[in-house]
VMD Tcl script that draws the C-alpha trace (Angstrom):
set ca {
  {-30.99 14.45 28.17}
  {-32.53 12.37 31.24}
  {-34.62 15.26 31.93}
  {-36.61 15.38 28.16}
  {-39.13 12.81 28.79}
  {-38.86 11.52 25.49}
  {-34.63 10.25 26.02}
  {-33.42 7.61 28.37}
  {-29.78 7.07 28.88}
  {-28.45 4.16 29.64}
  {-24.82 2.50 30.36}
  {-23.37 0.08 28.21}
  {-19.72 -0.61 26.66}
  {-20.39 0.17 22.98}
  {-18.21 -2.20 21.69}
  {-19.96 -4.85 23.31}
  {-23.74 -4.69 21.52}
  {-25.62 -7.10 23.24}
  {-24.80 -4.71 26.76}
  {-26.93 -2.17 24.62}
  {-29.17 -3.96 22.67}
  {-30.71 -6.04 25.55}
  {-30.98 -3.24 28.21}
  {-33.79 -3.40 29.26}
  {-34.63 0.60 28.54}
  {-33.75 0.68 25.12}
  {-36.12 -2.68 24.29}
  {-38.55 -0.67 25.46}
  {-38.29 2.79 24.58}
  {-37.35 1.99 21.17}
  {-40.00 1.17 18.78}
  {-38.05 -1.94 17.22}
  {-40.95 -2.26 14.16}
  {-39.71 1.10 13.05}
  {-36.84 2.61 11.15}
  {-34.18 3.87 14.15}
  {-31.12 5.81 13.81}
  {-27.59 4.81 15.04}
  {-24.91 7.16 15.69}
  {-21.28 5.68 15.95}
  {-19.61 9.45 15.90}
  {-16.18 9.66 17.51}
  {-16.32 6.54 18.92}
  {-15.21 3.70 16.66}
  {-11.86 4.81 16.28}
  {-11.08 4.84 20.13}
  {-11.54 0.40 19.86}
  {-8.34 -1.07 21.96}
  {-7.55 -4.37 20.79}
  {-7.72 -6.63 16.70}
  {-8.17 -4.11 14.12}
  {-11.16 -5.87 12.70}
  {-13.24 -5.65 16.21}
  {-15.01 -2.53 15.15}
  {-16.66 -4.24 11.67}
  {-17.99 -6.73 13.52}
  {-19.19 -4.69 16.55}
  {-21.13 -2.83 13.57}
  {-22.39 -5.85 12.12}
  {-24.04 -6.67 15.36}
  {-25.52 -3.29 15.82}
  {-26.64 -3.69 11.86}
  {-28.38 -7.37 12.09}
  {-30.56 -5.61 15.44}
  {-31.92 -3.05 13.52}
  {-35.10 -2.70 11.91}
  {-35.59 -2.01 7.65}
  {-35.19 1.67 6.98}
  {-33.11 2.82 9.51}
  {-29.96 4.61 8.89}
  {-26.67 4.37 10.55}
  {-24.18 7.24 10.78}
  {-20.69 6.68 11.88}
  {-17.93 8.92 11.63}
  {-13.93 8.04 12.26}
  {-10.67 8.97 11.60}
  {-9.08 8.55 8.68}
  {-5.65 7.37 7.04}
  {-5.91 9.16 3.74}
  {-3.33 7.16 2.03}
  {-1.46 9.76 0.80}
  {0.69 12.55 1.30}
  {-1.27 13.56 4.69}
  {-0.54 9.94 5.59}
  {2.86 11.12 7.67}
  {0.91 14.09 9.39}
  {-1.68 11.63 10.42}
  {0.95 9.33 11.75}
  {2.86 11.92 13.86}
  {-0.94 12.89 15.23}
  {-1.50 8.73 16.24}
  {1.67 8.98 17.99}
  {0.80 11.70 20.10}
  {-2.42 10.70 20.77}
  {-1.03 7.29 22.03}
  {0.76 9.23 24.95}
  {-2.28 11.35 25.55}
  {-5.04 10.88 28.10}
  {-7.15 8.48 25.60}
  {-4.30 5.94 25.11}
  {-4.75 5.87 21.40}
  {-6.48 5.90 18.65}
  {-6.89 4.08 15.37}
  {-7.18 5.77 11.89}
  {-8.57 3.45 9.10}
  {-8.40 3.86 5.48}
  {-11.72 4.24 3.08}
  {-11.89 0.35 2.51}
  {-11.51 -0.17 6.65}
  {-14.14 2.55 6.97}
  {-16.55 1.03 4.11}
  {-16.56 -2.35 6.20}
  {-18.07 -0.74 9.16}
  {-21.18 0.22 6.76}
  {-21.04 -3.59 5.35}
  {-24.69 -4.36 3.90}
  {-25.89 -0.94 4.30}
  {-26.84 1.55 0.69}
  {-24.39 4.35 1.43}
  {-26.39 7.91 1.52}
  {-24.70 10.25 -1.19}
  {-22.02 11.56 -0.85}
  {-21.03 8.61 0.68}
  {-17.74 7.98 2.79}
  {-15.89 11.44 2.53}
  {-14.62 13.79 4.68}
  {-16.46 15.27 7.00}
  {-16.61 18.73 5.86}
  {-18.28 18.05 2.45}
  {-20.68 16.55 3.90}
  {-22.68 19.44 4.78}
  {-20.57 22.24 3.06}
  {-21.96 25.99 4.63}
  {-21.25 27.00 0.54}
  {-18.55 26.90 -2.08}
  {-15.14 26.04 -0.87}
  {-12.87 29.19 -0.69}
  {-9.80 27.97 1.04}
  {-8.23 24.64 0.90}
  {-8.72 21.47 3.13}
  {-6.37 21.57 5.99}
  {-5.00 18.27 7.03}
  {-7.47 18.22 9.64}
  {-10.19 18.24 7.42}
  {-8.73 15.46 5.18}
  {-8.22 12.83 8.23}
  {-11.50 13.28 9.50}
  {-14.31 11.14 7.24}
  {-17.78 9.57 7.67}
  {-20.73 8.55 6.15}
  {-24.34 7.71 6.67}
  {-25.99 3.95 5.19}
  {-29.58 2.85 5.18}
  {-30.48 -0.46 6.06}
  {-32.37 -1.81 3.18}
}
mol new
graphics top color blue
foreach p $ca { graphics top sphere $p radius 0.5 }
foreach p [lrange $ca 0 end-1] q [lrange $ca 1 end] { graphics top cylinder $p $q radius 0.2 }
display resetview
């Protein structure tokens, strides 16, 4: 991406806004006095430390943006139901793994991190209806019903 002329990248730790917000690039490049789109995809979920970090994290990013935009954020998550065991035998193993861990939040959880925003239809589902390639002929694996997001515009 450094080499389109039109992206900049920058480093930052995403959980800490202000390390993003106030580069000194992305005051710049961005034009602040129009809508902008956020992308939290993948990355939420991978917070070490209080469970309630990531909402406010969001909520930071949220305030900083301008009217219109939209923010898109997809995470893992704790269906509260049957798939709920699966899911929990999957957090294990990804605890030993190479990313240390991972955290998988229920709908609720999940709706905080969009807190203030008007939820884009369908709203917080999983990921695969979300841009379905036509009618569903085989059932959801248990992959596809851990794995949700959604997109909210900032009013």
């Amino acid at each position: 991406m450094e080499e389109n002329e039109l992206t900049r990248y920058v480093e930052g730790d995403i959980f800490d806004p202000r390390s993003i917000l106030d580069n000194e690039t992305v005051r710049t490049h961005l034009d602040w006095h129009q809508p902008i789109a956020l992308s939290q995809v993948a990355t939420l979920h991978h917070h070490k430390g209080e469970r309630s970090a990531p909402a406010e994290v969001m909520r930071e990013y949220i305030d900083a943006l301008p009217r219109g935009s939209y923010v898109i954020i997809s995470h893992l998550l704790d269906p509260e139901s049957e798939d709920t065991a699966v899911m929990r035998e999957l957090e294990q193993a990804v605890a030993r793994g190479s990313l240390g861990g991972a955290t998988w939040r229920t709908r609720t959880e999940i709706e905080e991190l969009f807190d203030g925003l008007e939820m884009v239809d369908p709203g917080i589902t999983e990921l695969v209806r979300w841009w379905p390639d036509g009618p569903q002929l085989k059932p959801l694996t248990v992959a596809h019903r851990i794995t949700a997001g959604g997109i909210g515009r900032k009013l």
